[in-house]
C-alpha positions as CSV (number, residue, x, y, z in Angstrom):
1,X,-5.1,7.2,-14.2
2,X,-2.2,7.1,-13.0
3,X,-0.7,5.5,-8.9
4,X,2.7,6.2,-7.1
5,X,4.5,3.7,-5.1
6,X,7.7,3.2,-3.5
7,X,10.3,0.7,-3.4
8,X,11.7,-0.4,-0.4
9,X,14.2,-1.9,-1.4
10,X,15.1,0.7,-3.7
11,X,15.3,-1.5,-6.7
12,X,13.5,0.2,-9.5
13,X,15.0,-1.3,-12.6
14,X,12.6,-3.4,-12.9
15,X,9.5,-1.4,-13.0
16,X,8.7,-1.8,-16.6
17,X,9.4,-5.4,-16.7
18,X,6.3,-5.1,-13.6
19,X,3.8,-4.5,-16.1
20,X,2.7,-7.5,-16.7
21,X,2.4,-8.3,-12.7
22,X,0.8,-5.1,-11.9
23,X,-2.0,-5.9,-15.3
24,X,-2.5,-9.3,-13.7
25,X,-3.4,-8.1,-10.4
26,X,-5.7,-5.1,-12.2
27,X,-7.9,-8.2,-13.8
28,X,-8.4,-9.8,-11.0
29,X,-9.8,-6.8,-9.3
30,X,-11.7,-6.5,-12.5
31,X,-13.3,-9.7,-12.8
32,X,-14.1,-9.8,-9.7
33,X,-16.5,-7.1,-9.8
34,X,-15.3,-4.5,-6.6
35,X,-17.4,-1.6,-5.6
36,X,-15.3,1.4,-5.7
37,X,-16.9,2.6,-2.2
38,X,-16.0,6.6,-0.6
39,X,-15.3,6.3,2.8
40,X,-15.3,9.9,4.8
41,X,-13.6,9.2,7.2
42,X,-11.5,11.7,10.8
43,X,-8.0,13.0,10.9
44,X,-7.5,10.3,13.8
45,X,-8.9,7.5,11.7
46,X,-6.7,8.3,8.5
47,X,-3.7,8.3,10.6
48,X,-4.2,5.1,11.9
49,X,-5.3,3.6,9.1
50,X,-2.6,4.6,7.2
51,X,0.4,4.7,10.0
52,X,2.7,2.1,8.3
53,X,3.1,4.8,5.7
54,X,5.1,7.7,6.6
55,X,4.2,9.9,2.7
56,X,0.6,8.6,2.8
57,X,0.7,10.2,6.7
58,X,2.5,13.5,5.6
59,X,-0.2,13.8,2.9
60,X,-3.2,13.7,5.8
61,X,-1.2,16.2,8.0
62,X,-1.5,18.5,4.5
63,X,-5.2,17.6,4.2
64,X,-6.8,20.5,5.2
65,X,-4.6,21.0,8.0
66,X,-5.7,17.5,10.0
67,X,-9.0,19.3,10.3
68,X,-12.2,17.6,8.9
69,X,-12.9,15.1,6.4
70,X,-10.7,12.6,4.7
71,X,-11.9,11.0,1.6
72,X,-10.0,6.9,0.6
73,X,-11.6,5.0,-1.2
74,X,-11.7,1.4,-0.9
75,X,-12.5,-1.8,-3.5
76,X,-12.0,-5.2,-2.5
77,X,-9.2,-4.8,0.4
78,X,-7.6,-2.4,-0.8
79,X,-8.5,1.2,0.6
80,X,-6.0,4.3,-0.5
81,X,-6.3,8.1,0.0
82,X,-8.2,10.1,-3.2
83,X,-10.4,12.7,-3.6
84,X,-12.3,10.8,-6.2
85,X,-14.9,10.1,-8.1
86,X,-14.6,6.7,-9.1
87,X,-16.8,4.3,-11.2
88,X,-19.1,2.6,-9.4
89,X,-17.4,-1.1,-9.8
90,X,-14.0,-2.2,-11.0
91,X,-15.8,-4.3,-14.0
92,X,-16.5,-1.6,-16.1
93,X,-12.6,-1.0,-16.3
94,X,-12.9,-4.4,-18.7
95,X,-9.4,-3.6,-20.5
96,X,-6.7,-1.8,-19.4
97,X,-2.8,-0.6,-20.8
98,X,-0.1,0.4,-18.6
99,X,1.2,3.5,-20.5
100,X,4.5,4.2,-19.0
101,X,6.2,5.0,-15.6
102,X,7.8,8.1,-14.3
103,X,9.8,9.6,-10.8
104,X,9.4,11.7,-8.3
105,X,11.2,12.7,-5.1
106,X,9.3,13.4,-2.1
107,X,10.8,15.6,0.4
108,X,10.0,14.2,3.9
109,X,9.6,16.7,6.8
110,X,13.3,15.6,7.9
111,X,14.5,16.9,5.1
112,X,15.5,13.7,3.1
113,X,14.1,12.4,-0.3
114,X,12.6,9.3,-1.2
115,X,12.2,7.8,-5.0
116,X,8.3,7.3,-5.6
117,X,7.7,6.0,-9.1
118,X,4.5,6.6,-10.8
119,X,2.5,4.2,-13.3
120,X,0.3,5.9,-15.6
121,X,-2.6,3.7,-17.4
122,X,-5.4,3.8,-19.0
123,X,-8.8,1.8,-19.5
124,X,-11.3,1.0,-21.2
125,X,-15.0,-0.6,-20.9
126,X,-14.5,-2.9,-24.5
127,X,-11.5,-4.6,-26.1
128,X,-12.8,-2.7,-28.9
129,X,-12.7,0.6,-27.6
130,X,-9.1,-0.1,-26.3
131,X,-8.1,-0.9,-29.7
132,X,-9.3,2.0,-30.9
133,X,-7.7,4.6,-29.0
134,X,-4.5,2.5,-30.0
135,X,-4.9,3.1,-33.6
136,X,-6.0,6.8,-33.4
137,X,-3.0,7.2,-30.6
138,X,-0.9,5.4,-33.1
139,X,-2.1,7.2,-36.4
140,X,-1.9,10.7,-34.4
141,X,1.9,10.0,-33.6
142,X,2.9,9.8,-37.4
């Protein structure tokens, strides 16, 4: 999986050092056992749910041209745009490593850019199967 964010403040140095707070919040979620629930949901409705973000709204505008549907998804209180499928409930996520973080611009319709950074992860249902895919990743990289 992977999630793009921006930062406000435009201090990105320390995204990598943010693993270990972004993990922490992910196990919460986890133990707590959320239902990954699709929400369908208007043009108008998107927009205002999402109007304190100006690329979440550009993406609705692309969205099949503001007509029809819009699928978020929602678990706990967080709800974000995405096509989805999900799992049914954050618990079988059980173990999960943040791989590595990338950049993107987005051009915005005046023209400027903005930094979004993206965080790419992976998970697992077992600690067994995470370690696992940790030795074959590591074995296949010799």
């Amino acid at each position: 999986y992977f999630y793009e964010m921006e930062f406000l403040d435009g201090n990105d140095e320390n995204l990598e050092k943010s693993f270990k707070n972004i993990k922490s919040v992910m196990q919460k979620f986890v133990k707590q056992g959320f239902a990954f629930e699709r929400m369908e949901i208007d043009y108008e409705t998107a927009k205002a749910m999402f109007a304190y973000n100006t690329h979440k709204l550009e993406m609705i505008e692309k969205i099949n041209g503001g007509q029809g549907q819009i699928t978020a998804y929602k678990c706990g209180n967080f709800v974000d745009l995405c096509r989805g499928p999900h799992v049914h409930t954050s618990k079988v996520l059980g173990f999960t490593k943040l791989l590595r973080s990338g950049a993107s611009h987005i051009q915005n319709r005046d023209g400027s850019q903005n930094l979004l950074h993206r965080v790419y992860g992976i998970t697992f249902p077992t600690k067994v199967e995470l370690k696992d895919w940790e030795t074959r990743t590591s074995e296949a990289e010799k």
